[in-house]
C-alpha positions as CSV (number, residue, x, y, z in Angstrom):
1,X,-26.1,-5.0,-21.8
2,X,-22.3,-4.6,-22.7
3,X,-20.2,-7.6,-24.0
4,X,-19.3,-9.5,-21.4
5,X,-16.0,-9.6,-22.7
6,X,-13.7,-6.4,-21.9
7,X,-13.0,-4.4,-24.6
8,X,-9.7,-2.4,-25.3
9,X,-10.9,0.7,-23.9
10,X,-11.7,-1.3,-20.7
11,X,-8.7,-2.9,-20.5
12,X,-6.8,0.2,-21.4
13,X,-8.3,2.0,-18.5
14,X,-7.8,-1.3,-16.0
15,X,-4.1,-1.0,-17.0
16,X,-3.5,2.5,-16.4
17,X,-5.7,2.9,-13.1
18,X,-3.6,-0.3,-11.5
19,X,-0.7,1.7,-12.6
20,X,-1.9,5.0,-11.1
21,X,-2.1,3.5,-7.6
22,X,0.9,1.9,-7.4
23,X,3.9,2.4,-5.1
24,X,5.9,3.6,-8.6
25,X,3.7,6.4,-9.6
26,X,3.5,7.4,-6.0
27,X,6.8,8.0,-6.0
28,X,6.8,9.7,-9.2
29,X,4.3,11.8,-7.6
30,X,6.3,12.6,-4.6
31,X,9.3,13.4,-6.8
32,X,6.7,15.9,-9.2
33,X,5.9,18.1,-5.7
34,X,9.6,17.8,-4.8
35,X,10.5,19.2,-8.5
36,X,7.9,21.8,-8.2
37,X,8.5,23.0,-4.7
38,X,12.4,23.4,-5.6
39,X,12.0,25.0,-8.7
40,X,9.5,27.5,-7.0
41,X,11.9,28.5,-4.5
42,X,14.5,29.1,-7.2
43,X,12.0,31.3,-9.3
44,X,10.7,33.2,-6.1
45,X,15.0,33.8,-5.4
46,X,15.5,35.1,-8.7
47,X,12.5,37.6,-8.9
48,X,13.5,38.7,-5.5
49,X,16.8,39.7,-7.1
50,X,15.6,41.3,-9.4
51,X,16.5,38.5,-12.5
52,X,12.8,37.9,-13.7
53,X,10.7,40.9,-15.2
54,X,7.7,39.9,-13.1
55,X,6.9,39.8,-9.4
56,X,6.7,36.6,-8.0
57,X,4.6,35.7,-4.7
58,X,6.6,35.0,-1.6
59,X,4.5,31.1,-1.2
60,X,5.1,30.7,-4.5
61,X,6.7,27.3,-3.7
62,X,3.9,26.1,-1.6
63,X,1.6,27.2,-3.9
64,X,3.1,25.5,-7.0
65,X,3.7,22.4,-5.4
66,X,-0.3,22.3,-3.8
67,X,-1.3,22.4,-8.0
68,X,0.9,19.3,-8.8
69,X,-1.2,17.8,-5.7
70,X,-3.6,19.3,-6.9
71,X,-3.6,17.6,-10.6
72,X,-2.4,14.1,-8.4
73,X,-6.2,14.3,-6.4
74,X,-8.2,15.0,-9.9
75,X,-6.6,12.1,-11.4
76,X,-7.4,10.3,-8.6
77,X,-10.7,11.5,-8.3
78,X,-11.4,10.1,-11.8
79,X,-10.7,6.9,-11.1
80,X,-12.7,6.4,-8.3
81,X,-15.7,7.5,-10.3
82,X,-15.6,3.6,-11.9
83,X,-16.0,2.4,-8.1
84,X,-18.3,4.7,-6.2
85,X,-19.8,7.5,-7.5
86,X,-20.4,9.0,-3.9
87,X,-16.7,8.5,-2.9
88,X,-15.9,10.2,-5.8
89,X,-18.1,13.3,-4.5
90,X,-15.8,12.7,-1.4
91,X,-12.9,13.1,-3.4
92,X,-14.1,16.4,-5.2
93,X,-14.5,18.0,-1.6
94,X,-10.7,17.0,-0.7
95,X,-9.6,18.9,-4.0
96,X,-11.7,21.5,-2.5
97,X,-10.1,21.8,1.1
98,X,-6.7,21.5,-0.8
99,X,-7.9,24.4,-2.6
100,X,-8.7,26.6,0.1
101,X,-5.5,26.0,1.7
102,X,-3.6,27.1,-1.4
103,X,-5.6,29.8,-1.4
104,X,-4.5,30.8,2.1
105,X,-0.7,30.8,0.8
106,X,-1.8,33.1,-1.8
107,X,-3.1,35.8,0.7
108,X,-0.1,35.1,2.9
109,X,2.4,35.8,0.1
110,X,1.0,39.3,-0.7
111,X,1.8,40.5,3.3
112,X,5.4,42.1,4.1
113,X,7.4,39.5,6.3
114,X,7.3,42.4,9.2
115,X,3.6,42.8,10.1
116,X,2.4,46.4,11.0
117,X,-0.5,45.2,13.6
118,X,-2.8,47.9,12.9
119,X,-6.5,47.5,11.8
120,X,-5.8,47.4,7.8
121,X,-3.6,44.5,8.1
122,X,-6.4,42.9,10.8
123,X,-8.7,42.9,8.1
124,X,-6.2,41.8,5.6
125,X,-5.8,38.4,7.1
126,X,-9.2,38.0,7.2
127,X,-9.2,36.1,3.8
128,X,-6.6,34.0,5.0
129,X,-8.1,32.6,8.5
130,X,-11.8,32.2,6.3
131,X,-10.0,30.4,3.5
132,X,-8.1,28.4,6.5
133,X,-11.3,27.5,8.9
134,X,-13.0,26.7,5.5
135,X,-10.7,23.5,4.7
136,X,-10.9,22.6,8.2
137,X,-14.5,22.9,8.1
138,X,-14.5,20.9,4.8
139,X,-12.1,18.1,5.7
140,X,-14.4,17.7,9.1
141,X,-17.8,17.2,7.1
142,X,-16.1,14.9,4.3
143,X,-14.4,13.0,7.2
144,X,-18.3,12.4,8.4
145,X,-19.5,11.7,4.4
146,X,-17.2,8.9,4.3
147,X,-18.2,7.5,7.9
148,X,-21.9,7.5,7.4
149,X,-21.9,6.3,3.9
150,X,-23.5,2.7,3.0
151,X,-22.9,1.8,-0.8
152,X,-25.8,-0.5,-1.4
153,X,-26.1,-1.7,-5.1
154,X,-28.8,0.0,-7.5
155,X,-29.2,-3.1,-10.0
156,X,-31.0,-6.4,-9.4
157,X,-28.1,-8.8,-10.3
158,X,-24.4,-9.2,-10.5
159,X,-24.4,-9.0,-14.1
160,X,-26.5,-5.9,-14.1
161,X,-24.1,-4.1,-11.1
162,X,-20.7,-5.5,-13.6
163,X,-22.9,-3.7,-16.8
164,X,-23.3,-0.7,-14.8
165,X,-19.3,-0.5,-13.6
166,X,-18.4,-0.9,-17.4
167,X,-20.5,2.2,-18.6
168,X,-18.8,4.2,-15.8
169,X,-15.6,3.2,-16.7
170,X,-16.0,3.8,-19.7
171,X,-17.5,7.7,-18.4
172,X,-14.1,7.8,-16.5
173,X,-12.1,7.0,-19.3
174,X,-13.5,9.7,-21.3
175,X,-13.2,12.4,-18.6
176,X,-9.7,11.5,-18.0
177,X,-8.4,11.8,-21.6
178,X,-11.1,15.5,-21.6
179,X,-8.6,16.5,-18.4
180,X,-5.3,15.3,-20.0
181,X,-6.6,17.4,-23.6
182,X,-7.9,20.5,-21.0
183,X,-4.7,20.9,-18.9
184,X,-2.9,20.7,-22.8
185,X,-4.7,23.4,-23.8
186,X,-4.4,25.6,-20.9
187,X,-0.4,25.0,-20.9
188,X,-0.7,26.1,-24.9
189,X,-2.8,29.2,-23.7
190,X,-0.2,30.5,-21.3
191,X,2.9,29.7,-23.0
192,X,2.0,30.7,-27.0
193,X,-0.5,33.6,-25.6
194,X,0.5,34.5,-22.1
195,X,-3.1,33.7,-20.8
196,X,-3.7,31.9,-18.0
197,X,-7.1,29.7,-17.6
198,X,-8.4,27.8,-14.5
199,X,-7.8,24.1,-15.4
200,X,-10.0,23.4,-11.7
201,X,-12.4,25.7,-13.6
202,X,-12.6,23.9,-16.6
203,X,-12.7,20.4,-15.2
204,X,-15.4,21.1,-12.6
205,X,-17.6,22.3,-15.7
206,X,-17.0,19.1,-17.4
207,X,-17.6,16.9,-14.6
208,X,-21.1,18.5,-14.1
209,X,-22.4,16.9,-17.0
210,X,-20.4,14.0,-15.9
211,X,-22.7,13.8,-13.2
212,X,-25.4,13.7,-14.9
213,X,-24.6,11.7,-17.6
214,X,-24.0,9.5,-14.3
215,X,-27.5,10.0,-13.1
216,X,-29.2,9.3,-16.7
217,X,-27.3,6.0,-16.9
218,X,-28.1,5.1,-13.5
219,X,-31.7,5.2,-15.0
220,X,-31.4,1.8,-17.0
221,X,-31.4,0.1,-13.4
222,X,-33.3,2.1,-11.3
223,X,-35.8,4.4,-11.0
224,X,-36.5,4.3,-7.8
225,X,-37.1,8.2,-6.4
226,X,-34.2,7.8,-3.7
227,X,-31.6,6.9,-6.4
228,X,-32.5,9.5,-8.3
229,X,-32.5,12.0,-5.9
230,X,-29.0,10.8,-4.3
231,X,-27.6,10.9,-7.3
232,X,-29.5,14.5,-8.8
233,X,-28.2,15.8,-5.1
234,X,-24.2,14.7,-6.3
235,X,-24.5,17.2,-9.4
236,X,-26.4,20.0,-7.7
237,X,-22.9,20.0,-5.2
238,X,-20.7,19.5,-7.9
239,X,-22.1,22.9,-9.5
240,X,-22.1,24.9,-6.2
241,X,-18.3,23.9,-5.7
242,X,-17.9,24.9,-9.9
243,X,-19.4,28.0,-8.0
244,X,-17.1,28.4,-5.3
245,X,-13.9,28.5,-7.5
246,X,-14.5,31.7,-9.2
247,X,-16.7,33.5,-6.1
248,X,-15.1,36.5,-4.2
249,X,-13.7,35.7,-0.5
250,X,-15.8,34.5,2.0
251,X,-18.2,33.7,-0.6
252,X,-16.2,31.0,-2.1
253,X,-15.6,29.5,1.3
254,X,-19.6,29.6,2.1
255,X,-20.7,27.9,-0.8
256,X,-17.8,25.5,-0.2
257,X,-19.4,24.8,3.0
258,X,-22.6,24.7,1.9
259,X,-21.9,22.0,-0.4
260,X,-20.9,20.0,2.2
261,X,-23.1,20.4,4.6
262,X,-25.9,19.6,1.6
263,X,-23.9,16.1,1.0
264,X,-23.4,15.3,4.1
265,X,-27.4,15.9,5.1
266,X,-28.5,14.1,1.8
267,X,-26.3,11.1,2.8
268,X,-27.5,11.0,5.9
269,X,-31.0,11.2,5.0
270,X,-30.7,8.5,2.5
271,X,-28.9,6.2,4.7
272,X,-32.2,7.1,7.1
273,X,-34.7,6.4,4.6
274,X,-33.3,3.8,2.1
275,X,-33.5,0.0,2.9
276,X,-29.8,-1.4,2.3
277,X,-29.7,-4.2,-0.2
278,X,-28.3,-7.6,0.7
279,X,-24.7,-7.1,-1.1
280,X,-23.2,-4.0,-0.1
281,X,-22.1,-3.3,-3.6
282,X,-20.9,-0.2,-4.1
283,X,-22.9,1.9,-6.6
């Protein structure tokens, strides 16, 4: 087992995840979208008069503002990996629908402001309603993930489920400082180099193996075959939606919704076929 007595890495991360949901850095958060949005109108104005030397969508604004969102939910998302590993898999899902409504901006800023309803634009709004019904469709199934869920504890004692909150907090700790050196490095990319990487991209790769360096620790307290499955199931989702950010349209919003749908049916399954423990600790 780990000491019993928090380390400086434990209370490091403590500090900072208090900090993170408090009424301050929501604020600070609000302002950061403000910021954003403000300063994406003013770059949109200038490129529209001509004062940039490259085109600049029309949603610009929208869609600059959805990406400090964006970075807000990860961060979040990270953080609730120490709690609950499956409301964490919740969480990736809202990045996702968040996603596929930027996305729908994106398509929307290429069209002319005066539609010519003919069949060629018909078909070029396709994208957009797909990419739209798709974060519907995912915000309805995570909406009945977090309904249905039951967090019953893996371990066989307190001190066992405390042990097991430690190591993921210490997991969490590491992917957030791997997010933090991975958006610094994509910044670097773009403004040294003018190339521009996906930070989603890069981040959903990592937190594959987060997954299942989840799953293998998960292993020192149970080996029971539903556990394992549940938590094998988690990281087969996380690498469809890794999936799903770099597929062509419609395909991106299929796999999308096939992940899901796969969640949702393995959560309900498990809630069928596993026996809750006595403490609903959350695991």
């Amino acid at each position: 087992m780990l000491e019993k007595h928090p380390r400086n890495w434990l209370t490091w991360y403590d500090t900072t995840e208090r900090k993170w949901h408090s009424l301050r850095a929501a604020k600070l958060t609000s302002n950061l979208v403000i910021v954003a949005f403000v300063g994406g109108i003013i770059i949109s104005l200038l490129s529209y008069y001509g004062l940039l030397n490259y085109p600049v969508r029309r949603f610009y604004a929208v869609e600059l503002a959805f990406s400090v969102l964006l970075i807000s939910e990860i961060t979040s998302l990270i953080f609730t990996l120490s709690h609950s590993v499956a409301d964490s898999v919740g969480k990736q899902f809202e990045v996702v629908s968040l996603i596929l409504l930027r996305e729908s901006f994106k398509e929307l800023g290429h069209l002319p402001l005066e539609l010519a309803w003919d069949t060629a634009i018909l078909l070029e709004l396709l994208p957009i309603l797909t990419d739209a019904l798709g974060a519907v469709a995912v915000f309805l199934i995570i909406g009945l993930f977090y309904r249905i869920q039951q967090h019953t504890r893996i371990t066989s004692s307190v001190e066992e489920q405390q042990d097991f909150v430690r190591l993921k907090k210490l997991v969490a700790s590491v992917l957030l400082v791997a997010f933090l050196a991975t958006g610094l490095y994509s910044l670097a990319d773009f403004v040294y180099y003018g190339q521009y990487h996906s930070l989603l991209g890069r981040f959903y790769t990592i937190l594959i193996f987060t997954d299942i360096l989840i799953l293998i620790i998960s292993l020192r307290y149970s080996t029971l075959y539903l556990h394992l499955f549940r938590y094998s199931s988690f990281a087969l989702a996380t690498v469809i939606i890794r999936l799903s950010l770099t597929a062509p349209k419609y395909y991106n919003v299929l796999l999308s919704v096939s992940a899901g749908l796969f969640v949702l049916l393995v959560a309900y399954g498990y809630n069928r076929l596993n026996r809750p423990a006595t403490g609903l600790l959350k695991s």
